[in-house]
C-alpha angles and dihedrals in degrees: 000000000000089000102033087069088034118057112340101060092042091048092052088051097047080049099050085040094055096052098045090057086044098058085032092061096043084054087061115027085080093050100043085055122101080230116099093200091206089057091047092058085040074068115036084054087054098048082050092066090259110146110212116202108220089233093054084044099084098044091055082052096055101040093049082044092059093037095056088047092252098144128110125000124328093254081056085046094052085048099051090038096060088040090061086041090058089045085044089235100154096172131206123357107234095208095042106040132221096002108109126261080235095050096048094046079044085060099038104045096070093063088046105053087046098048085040091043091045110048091039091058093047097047091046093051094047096037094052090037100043093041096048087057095048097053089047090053097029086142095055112099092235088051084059096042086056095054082054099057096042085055090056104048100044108069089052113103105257088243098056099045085045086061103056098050083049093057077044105050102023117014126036096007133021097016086205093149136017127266099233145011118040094247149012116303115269092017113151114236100242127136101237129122089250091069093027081064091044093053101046089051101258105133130151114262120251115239107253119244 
């Protein structure tokens, strides 16, 4: 019971508390801004050669209006905008226009949860195996060498240090993975071993000329 009041219950309300500022803030952020963002695709559609007629004008208005959740007060905003949030319903991407907010994160989660599964595997693997061996040789002088390193490493921002093992392995040295994109051009999403295999590197060498 003791930890249950203690620290169970509080943590669930600062959580609660936290994501509810988040999404809050998200809610806001858009509309505090000087942007509309209607009139802003008004006029991304004209710099792309699109004629609008004034009297199809107003209904564009009000159809991206309703689209981007514009209607009402802000308090029936807020409403309408955590009821789409609990259908899912995300709307209409702004920058990609008109794919849907759902569709994009569709295409996107996949490469995530690989990229999340798979680092932390790995860290998880060579930080357990590497640390329980340095603190059974601590007195080894690569044992020592390693502590260096890794205080050397770990006050760096993760960004930072990410992108020096990308210019290592990918970019200036080794060139053991590409710089961008997860696979081959023109490679086909399944989930087969043949694109398993094209998306962890392993593809088959050209013959030299």
């Amino acid at each position: 019971m003791t930890f249950l009041k203690r620290y169970l219950i509080p943590r669930l309300i600062q959580y609660v508390l936290v994501i509810w500022l988040g999404i809050t803030i998200v809610f806001l952020i858009p509309r505090i801004t000087p942007n509309d963002p209607v009139m802003a695709m008004i006029g991304m559609m004209r710099a792309r050669g699109s004629t609008l007629e004034p009297g199809a004008m107003d209904g564009i208005i009000r159809d991206l209006t309703e689209m981007y959740g514009l209607q009402g007060s802000w308090l029936d905003q807020y409403w309408a905008f955590w009821g789409r949030l609990f259908r899912g319903d995300f709307g209409v991407s702004f920058f990609n226009f008109p794919t849907r907010v759902n569709q994009l994160i569709a295409t996107a989660l996949p490469w995530t949860l690989g990229l999340l599964l798979t680092t932390t595997l790995i860290s998880w693997i060579i930080g357990n195996i590497l640390g329980g061996l340095a603190g059974y040789y601590a007195r080894k002088g690569w044992s020592r060498t390693l502590d260096a390193i890794a205080m050397v490493i770990r006050p760096q921002p993760y960004y930072i240090f990410a992108f020096g093992l990308l210019l290592l392995f990918a970019g200036l040295v080794l060139h053991w993975f590409p710089v961008t994109g997860g696979a081959s051009m023109g490679a086909i999403p399944t989930f087969t071993w043949g694109f398993i295999k094209d998306v962890l590197g392993i593809r088959p060498c050209l013959p030299s000329r």
